[in-house]
C-alpha positions as CSV (number, residue, x, y, z in Angstrom):
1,X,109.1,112.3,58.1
2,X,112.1,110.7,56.3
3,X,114.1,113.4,57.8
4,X,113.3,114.7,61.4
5,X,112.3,118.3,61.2
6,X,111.4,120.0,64.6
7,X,113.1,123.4,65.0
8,X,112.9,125.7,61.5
9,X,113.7,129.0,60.2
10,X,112.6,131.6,57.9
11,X,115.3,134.2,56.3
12,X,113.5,136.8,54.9
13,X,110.4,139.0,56.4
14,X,108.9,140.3,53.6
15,X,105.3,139.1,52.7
16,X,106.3,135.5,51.7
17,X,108.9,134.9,54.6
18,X,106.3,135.8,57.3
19,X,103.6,134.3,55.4
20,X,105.9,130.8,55.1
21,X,106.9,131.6,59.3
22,X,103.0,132.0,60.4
23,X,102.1,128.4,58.2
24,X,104.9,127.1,60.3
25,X,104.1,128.3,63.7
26,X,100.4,127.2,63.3
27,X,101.0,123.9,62.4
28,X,103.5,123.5,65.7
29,X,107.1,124.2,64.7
30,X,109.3,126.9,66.5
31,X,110.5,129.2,63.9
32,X,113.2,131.5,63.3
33,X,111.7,134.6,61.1
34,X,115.1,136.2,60.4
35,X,115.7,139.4,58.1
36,X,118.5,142.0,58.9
37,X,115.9,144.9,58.5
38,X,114.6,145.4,62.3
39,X,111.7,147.7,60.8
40,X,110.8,145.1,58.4
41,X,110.9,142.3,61.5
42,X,108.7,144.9,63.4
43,X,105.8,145.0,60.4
44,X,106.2,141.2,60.1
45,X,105.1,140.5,63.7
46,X,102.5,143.3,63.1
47,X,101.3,141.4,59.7
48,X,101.3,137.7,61.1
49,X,99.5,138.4,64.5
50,X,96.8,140.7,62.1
51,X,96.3,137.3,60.3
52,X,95.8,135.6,62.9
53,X,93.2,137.7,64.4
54,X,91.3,137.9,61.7
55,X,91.6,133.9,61.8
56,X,90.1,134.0,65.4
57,X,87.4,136.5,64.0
58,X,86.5,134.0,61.8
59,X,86.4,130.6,64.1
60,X,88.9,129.3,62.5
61,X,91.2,129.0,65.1
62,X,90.3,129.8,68.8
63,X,92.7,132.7,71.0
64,X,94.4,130.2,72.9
65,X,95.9,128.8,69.0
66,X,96.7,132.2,67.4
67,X,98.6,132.6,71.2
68,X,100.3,129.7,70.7
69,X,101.4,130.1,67.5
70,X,102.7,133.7,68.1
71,X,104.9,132.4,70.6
72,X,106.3,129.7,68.5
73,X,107.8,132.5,66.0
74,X,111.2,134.8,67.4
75,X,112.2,137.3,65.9
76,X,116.1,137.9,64.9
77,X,117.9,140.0,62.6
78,X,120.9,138.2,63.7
79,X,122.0,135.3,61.1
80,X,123.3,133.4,63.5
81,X,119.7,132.9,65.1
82,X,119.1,130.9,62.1
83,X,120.2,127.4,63.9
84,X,117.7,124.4,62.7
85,X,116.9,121.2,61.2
86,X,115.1,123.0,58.5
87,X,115.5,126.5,56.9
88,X,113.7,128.7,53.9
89,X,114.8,131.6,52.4
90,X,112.6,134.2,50.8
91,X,114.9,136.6,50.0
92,X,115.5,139.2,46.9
93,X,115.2,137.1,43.8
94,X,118.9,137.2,43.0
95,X,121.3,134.5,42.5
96,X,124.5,135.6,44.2
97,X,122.8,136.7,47.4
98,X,121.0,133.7,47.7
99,X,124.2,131.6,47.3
100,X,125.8,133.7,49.9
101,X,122.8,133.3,52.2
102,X,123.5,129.3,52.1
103,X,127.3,129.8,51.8
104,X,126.7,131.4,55.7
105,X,124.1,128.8,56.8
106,X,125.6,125.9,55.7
107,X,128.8,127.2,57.7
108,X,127.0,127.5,61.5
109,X,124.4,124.6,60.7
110,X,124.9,120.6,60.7
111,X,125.5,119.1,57.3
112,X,122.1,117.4,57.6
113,X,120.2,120.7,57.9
114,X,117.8,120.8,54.6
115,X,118.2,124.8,52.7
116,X,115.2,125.0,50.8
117,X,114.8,128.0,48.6
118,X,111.3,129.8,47.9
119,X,112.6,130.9,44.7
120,X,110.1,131.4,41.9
121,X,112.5,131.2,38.6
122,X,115.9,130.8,39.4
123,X,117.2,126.9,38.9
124,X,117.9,125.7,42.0
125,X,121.0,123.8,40.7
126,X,122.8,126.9,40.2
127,X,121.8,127.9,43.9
128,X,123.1,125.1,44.8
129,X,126.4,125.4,43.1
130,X,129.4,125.8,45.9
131,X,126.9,125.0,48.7
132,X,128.6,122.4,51.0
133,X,126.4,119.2,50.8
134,X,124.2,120.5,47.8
135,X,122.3,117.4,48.1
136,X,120.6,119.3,50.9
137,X,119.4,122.1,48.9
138,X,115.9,121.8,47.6
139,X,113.1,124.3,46.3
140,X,109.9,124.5,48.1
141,X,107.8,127.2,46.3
142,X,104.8,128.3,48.1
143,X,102.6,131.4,46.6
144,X,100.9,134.4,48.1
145,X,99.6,134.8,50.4
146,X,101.4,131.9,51.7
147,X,99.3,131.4,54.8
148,X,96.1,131.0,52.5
149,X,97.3,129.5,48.9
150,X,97.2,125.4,48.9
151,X,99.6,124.9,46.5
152,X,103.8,124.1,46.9
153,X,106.1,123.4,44.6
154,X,108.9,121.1,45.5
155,X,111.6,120.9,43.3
156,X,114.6,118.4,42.9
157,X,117.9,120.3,41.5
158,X,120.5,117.7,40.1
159,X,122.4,117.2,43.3
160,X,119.2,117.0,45.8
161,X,118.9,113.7,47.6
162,X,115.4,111.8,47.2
163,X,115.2,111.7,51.3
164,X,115.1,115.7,51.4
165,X,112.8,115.8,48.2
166,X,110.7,113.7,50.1
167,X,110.8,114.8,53.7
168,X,109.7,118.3,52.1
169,X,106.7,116.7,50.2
170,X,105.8,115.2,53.9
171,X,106.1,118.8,55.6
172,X,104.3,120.4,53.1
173,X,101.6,118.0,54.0
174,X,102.0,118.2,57.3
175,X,101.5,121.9,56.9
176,X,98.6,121.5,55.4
177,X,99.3,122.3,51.4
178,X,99.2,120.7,48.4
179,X,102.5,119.7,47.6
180,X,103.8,118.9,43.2
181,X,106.3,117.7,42.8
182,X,108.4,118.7,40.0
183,X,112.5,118.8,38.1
184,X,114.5,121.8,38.0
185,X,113.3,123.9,35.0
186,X,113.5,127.8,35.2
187,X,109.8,128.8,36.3
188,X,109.2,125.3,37.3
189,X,105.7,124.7,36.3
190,X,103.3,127.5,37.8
191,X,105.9,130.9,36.8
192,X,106.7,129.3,33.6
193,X,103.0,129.1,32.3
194,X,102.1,132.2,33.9
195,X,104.6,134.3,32.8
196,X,102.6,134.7,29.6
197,X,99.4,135.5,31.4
198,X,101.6,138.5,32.6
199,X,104.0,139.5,28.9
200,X,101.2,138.8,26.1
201,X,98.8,141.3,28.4
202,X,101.5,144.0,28.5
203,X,102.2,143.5,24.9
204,X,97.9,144.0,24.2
205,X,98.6,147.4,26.0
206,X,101.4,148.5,24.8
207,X,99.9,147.9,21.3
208,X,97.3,149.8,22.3
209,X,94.8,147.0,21.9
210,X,93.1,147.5,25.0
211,X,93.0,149.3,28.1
212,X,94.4,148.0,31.5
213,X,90.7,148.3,32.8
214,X,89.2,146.1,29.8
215,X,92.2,143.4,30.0
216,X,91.8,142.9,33.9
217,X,88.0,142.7,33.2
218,X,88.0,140.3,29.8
219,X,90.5,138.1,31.8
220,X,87.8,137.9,35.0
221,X,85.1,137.2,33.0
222,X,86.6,134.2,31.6
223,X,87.3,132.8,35.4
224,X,90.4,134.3,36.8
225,X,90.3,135.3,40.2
226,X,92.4,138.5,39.5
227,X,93.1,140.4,35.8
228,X,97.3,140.5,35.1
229,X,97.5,144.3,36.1
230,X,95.4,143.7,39.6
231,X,97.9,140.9,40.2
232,X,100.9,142.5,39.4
233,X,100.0,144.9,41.7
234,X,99.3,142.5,44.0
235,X,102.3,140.8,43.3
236,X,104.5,143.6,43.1
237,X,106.1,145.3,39.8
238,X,109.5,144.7,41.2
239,X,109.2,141.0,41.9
240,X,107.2,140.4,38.9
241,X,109.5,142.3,36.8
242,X,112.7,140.5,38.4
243,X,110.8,136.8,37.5
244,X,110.2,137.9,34.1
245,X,113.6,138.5,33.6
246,X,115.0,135.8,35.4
247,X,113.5,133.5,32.6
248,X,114.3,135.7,29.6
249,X,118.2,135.0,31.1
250,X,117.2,130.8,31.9
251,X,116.2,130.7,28.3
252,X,119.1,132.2,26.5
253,X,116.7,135.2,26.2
254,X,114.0,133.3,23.8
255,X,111.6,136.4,22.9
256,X,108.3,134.9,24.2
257,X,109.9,135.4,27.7
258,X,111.1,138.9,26.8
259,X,110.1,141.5,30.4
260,X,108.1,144.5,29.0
261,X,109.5,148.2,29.1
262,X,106.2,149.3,30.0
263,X,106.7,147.0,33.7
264,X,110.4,148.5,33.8
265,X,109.5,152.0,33.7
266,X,107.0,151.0,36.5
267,X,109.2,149.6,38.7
268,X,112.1,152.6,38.0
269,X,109.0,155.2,39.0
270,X,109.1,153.2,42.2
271,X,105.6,152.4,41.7
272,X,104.9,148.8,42.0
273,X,101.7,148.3,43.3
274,X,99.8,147.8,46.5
275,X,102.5,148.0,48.9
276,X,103.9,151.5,47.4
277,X,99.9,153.1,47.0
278,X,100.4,153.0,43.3
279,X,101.2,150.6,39.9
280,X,98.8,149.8,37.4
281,X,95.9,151.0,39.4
282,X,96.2,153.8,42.2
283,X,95.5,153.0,45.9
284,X,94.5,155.2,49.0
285,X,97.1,153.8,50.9
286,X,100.4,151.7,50.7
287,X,99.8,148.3,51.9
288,X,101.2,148.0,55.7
């Protein structure tokens, strides 16, 4: 790689944190999974070695490698654990605590440490705003379930050097993905031409045009894997909700990008999908 990356770290346990920390541990690295929640650390290791058995199940890795990678990924909810040539975050989608994160990493790490950001909307010029050496700080956008989806964006902001753009397109080959690469745009390329897939099918309900049901079911027919509502479910309200109106703020609130009530009273009810038992659709029980 142009940059030498052995030891990394994940901050963030939720389902793309330990998604991003299991890709990592099976394809060799030691990782850091790092999240200040010790319950959420707890269901993380409980989620990643469940993967990985059902990998083993499968023949698609033998017991010895799932072992292997388990013991490449430590558990902290201790910031300072987070020492290492490479770190992600895949934290709540909000500016200020993601600059805060970085703020504290780029204080007990060497200046040649690459931050990358799994953000899905927000610019990562403006994370990288007050960062010390913000030519470091790069977006590297994987999608869920990150241990299965091919697919990574990596995205330049103004200040990011072309030897950490490119190291990360090497690592995200070297971890097996699909790497694009792409300029910092809110949305970047995937969010930004999804979003729509997502607003103009909550407008068809809320018009009253159609029912969730016949939506989901139009939309599979003509080839999607998942209808909106199954995969804002699967998503989650709240992090679909908070993308939506992340780009309604990136584009000076242009109206196409404008988040649906409808998704905001969801997501005030508390029910947001899989992992709460209920959203669009009911479930018999919350994801674990």
């Amino acid at each position: 790689m142009a940059l030498k990356i052995t030891k990394t770290g994940v901050a963030g346990a939720g389902a793309m944190g330990l998604g991003i920390a299991q890709v990592l541990g099976q394809s060799g690295f030691d990782v850091v999974l790092f999240d200040v929640n010790e319950q959420q650390l707890e269901k993380a290791k409980a989620e990643i070695t469940k993967n990985l058995d059902a990998a083993v199940s499968k023949n698609i890795m033998s017991a010895a490698e799932r072992d292997k990678t388990l013991s490449r990924i430590t558990f902290s909810n201790d910031v300072n654990a987070l020492k290492a040539d490479f770190i992600i975050e895949a934290i709540v989608e909000k500016l200020e605590a993601k600059q805060q994160l970085f703020t504290k990493l780029a204080e007990i790490n060497a200046d040649e440490t690459i931050l990358a950001t799994n953000t899905s909307s927000i610019p990562i010029t403006r994370i990288a705003h007050g960062i010390k050496n913000p030519k470091r700080v790069v977006g590297m956008h994987f999608f869920n379930p990150a241990h299965i989806m091919k697919l990574v964006e990596v995205i330049t902001g103004a200040e990011t050097s072309v030897q950490v753009a490119t190291t990360i397109k090497e690592l995200t080959i070297a971890l097996g993905k699909t790497p694009v690469m792409c300029k910092d745009s809110p949305g970047f390329i995937v969010n930004r031409i999804a979003r729509h897939y997502y607003v103009e099918s909550l407008k068809i309900h809320e018009e009253h045009v159609a029912s969730i049901e016949t939506i989901d079911a139009l939309m599979e027919s003509a080839g999607f894997k998942m209808g909106p509502f199954k995969l804002m479910d699967f998503v989650g309200n709240d992090i679909n909700f908070a993308v939506t109106s992340s780009l309604f703020e990136s584009f000076h609130y242009e109206a196409k990008f404008r988040p649906s009530r409808i998704q905001g009273q969801k997501v005030d009810a508390g029910h947001l999908g899989r992992k709460t038992g209920k959203g669009f659709y009911e479930y018999r029980t919350p994801e674990k």
